[in-house]
C-alpha positions as CSV (number, residue, x, y, z in Angstrom):
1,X,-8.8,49.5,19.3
2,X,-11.6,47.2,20.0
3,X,-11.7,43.6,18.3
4,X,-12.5,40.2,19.0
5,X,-10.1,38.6,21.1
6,X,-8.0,36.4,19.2
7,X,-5.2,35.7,20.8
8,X,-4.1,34.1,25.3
9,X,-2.8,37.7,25.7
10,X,-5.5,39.3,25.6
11,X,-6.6,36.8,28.6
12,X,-4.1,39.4,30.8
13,X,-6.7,41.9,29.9
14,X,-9.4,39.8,31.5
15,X,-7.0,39.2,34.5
16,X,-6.1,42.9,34.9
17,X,-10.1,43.8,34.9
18,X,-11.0,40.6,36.8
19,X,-13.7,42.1,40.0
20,X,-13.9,45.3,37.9
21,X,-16.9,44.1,35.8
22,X,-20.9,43.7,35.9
23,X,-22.9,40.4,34.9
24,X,-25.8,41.0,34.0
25,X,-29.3,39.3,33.7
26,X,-29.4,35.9,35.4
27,X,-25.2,36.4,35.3
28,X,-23.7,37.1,39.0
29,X,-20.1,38.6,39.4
30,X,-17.9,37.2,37.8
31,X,-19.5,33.7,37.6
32,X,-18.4,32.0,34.1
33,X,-16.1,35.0,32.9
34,X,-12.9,33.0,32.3
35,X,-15.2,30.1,30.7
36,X,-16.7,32.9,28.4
37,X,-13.6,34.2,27.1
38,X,-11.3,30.6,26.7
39,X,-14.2,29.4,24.8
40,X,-14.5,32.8,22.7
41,X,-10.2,32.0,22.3
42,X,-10.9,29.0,20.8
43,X,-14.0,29.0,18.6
44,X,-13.4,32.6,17.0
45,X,-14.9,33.3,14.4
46,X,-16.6,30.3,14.2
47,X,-19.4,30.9,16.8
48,X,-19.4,34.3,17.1
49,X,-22.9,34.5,17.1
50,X,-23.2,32.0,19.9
51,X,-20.4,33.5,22.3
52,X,-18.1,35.9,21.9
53,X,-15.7,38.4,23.7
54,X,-14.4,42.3,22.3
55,X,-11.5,43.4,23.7
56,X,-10.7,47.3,23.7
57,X,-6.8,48.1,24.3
58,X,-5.0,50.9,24.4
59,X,-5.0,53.8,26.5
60,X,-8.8,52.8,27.4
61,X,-8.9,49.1,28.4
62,X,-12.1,46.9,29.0
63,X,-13.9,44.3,27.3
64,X,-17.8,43.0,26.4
65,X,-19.4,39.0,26.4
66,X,-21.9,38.2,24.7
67,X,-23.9,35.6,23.9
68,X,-26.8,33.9,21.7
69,X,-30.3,34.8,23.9
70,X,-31.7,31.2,25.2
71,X,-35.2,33.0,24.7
72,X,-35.1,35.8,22.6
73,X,-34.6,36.0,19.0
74,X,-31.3,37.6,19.1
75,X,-28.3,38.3,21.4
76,X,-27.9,39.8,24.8
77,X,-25.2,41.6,26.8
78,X,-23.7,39.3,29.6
79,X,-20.9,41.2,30.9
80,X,-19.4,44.2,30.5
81,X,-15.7,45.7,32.3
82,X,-15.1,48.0,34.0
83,X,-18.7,48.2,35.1
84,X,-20.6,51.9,34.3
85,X,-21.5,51.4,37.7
86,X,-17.8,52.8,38.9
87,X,-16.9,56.5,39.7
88,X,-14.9,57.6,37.7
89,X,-15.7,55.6,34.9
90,X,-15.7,57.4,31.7
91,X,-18.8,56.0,29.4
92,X,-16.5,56.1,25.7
93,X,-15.2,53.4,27.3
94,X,-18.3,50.7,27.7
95,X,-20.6,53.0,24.6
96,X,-17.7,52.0,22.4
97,X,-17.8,48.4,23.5
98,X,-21.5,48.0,23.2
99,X,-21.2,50.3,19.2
100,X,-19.0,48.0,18.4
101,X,-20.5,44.4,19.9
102,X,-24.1,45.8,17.7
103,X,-22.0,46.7,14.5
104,X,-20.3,43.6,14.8
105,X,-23.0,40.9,15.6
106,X,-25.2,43.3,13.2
107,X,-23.1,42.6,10.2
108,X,-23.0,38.5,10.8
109,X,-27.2,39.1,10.9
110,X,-28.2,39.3,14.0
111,X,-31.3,41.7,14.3
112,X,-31.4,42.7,17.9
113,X,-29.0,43.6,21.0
114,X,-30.5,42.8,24.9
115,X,-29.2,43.7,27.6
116,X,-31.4,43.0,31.5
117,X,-30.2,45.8,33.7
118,X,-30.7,46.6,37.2
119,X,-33.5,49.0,37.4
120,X,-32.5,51.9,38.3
121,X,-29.2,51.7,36.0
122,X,-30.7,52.0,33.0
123,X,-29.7,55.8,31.7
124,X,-26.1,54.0,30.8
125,X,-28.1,52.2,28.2
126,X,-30.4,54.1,26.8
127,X,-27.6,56.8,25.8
128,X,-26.0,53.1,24.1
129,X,-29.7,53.3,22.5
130,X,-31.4,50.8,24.1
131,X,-34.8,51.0,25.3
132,X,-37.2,49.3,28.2
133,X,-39.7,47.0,26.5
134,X,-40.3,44.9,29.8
135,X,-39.6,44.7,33.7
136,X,-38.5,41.3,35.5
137,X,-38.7,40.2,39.1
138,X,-36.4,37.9,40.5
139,X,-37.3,35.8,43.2
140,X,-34.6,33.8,44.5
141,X,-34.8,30.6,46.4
142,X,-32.4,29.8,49.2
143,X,-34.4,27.0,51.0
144,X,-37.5,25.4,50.2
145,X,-40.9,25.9,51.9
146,X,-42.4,23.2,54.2
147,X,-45.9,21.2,53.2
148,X,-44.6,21.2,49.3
149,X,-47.3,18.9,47.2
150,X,-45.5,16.0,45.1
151,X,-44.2,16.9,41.8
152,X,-46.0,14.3,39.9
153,X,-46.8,14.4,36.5
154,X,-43.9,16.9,35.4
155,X,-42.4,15.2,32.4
156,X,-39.0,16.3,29.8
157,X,-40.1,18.2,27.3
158,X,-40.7,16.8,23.8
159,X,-40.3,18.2,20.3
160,X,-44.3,17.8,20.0
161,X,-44.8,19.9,23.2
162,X,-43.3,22.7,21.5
163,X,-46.2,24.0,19.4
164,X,-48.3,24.1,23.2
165,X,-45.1,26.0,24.9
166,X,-45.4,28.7,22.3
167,X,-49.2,29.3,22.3
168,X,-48.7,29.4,26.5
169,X,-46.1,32.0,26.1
170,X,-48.3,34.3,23.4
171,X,-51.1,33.7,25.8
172,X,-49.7,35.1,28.3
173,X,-47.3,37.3,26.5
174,X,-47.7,41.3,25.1
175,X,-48.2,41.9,21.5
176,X,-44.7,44.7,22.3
177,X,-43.2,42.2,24.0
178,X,-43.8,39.6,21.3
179,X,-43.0,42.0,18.7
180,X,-39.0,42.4,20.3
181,X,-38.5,38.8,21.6
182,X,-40.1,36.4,19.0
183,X,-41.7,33.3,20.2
184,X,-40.2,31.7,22.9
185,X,-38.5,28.4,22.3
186,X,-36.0,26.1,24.0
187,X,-33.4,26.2,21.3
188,X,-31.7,22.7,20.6
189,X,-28.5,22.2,22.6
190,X,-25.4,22.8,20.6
191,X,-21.8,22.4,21.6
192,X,-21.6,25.9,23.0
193,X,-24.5,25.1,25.3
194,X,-23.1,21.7,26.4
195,X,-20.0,23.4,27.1
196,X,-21.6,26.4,29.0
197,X,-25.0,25.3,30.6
198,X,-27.1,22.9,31.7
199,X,-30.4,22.9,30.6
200,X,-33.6,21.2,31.5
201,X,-37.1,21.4,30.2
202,X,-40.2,20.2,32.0
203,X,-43.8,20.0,30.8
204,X,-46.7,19.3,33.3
205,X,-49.7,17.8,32.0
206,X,-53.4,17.3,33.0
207,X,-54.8,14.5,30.6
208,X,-53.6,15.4,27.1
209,X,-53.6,19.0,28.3
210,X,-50.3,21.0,28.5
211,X,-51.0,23.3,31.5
212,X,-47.8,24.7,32.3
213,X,-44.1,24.4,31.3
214,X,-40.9,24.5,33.4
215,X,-37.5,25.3,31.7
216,X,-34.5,25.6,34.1
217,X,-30.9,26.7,33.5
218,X,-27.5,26.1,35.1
219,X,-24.1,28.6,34.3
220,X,-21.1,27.7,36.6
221,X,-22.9,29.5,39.9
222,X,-25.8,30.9,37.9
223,X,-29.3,29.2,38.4
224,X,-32.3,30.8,36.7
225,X,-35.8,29.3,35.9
226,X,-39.1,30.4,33.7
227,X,-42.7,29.0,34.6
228,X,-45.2,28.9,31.8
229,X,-48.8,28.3,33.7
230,X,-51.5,28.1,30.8
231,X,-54.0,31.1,31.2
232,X,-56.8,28.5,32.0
233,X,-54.9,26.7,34.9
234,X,-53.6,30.3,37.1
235,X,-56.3,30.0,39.7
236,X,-54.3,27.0,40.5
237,X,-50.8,28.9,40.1
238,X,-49.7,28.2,44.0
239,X,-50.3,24.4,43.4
240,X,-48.4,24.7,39.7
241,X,-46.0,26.7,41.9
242,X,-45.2,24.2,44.3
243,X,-45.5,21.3,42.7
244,X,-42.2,23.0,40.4
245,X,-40.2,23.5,43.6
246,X,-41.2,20.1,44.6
247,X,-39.6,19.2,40.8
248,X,-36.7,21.7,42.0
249,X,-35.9,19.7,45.8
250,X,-35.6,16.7,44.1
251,X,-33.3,17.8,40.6
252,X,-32.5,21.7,40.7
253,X,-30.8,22.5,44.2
254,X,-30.5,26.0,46.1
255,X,-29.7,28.9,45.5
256,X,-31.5,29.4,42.1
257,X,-34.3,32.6,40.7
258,X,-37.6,32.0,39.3
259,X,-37.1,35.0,36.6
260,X,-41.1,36.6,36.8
261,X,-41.8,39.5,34.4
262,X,-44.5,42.3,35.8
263,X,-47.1,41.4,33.6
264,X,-47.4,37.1,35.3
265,X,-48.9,38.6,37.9
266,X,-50.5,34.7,38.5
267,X,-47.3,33.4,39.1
268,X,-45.9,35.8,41.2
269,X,-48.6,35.5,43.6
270,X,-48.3,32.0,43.2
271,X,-44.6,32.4,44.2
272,X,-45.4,34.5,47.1
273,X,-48.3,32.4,48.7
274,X,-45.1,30.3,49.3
275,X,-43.9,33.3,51.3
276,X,-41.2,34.1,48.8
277,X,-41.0,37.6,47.6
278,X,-39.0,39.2,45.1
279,X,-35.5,40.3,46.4
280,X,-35.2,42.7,43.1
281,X,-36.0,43.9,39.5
282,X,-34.5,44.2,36.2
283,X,-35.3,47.0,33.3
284,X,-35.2,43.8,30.0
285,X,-34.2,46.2,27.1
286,X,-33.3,46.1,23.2
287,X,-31.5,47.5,20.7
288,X,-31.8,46.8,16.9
289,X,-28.5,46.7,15.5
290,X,-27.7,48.7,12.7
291,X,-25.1,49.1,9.8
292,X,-21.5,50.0,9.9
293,X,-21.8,53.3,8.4
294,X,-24.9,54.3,11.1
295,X,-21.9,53.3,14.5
296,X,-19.7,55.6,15.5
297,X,-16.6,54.2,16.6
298,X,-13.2,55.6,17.1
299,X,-11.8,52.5,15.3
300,X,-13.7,49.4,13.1
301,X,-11.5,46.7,12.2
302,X,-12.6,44.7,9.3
303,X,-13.9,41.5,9.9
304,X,-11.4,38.6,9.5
């Protein structure tokens, strides 16, 4: 039986499965787990489309997190036990999870499923019928380079920067990509986010010119950040680079990943002028979520 969990039992579950799962995305072992699922306890059903934990028991045991995307116009996969990664591991167990996490989410109306995946892991995922619109390269930062310029002129962002942050990111975005993701935003903090992460948003200016645009997140031990450089301003990216890790020494301490997909080739060589390359890659996929009577699942409860 699969369901939401509902009820400090089921937090045995996540005790009994606790080092058997996989984070995924910007997500780390089991970094934020046990925050996931007492929030989930607490606010269920009420912000199930912001965070939420499925529990399977039974015979078959696991469970899936989920979340509302900070990005993307949807919700993506966060963690998932025990991980496909294990031998042995029979796939019912997480395809069922994942069914029953699109039916779910599907029927509150939300349109799309993501899930970033190891490459090289994705085959567990496409047979859950998700597919690869993007690849990602993390480059994480354990120390900062030497001869960094100052960070001047990075300033919070405003609500009037916004419209300039979303004509950067279709600038420099795929029509595809566009197409599963939406525009990019930074979504107004709620009480789920306040409760989970941290989240800062710089904007670097040139006159009255937006020219790039820094957003960085903290998640218990999880540090992730996304550069916008405006298409007009690359051929400056390793300045724009560094001036952001000077912005980073000062408020956004090591260890943390500047998330790079394959197609801000600017910025990546802006990174690794710095002499930082990529330590690895993620396959960013989608699912649309479809109705009840398209899922198969061994068991649907109805919604409460």
């Amino acid at each position: 039986m699969i369901r939401p969990l509902n009820s400090p039992l089921d937090l045995w579950l996540i005790l009994s499965l606790e080092g058997k799962g996989e984070g995924f995305g910007p997500v780390s072992g089991n970094a934020g787990v046990w925050q996931r699922a007492f929030l989930s306890l607490v606010f269920m059903p009420l912000a199930e489309k912001n965070l939420a934990t499925y529990v399977m028991q039974g015979e078959a045991r696991g469970f899936i997190q989920t979340r509302r995307d900070y990005g993307r116009e949807g919700v993506e996969v966060i963690y998932l036990a025990p991980a496909p990664y294990r031998d042995g591991f029979s796939t019912a167990i997480w395809e069922d999870l994942i069914n029953y996490a699109s039916w779910r989410l599907g029927s509150l109306g939300v349109k799309r499923l993501f899930v970033d995946v190891p490459e090289g892991k994705e085959a567990f995922f496409r047979q859950a019928g998700f597919s690869v619109y993007a690849r990602e390269f993390l480059y994480t930062i354990n120390s900062f380079p030497e001869n960094l310029p100052e960070p001047e002129n990075w300033q919070p962002i405003k609500p009037e920067d916004t419209p300039d942050l979303i004509k950067i990111y279709q600038s420099l975005t795929p029509t595809p990509v566009q197409q599963k993701e939406g525009a990019f935003y930074l979504r107004k903090p709620n009480l789920f986010y306040k409760l989970m992460v941290e989240q800062k948003g710089m904007v670097l200016k040139e006159g009255a010119d937006s020219i790039a645009f820094l957003i960085a997140w903290r998640e218990r031990g999880n540090k992730w950040v996304k550069l916008f450089i405006h298409p007009g301003y690359q051929a400056k990216s390793p300045h724009i680079v560094g001036m952001s890790l000077a912005w980073a020494r000062g408020n956004f301490p090591p260890p943390f990943t500047f998330r790079v997909r394959s197609y801000e080739g600017a910025l990546a060589r802006g990174l690794e002028e710095w002499g930082l390359p990529p330590q690895r890659s993620l396959s960013i996929m989608v699912r649309n979520t479809v109705a009840m009577g398209k899922v198969l699942l061994r068991q649907i409860p109805a919604i409460p």
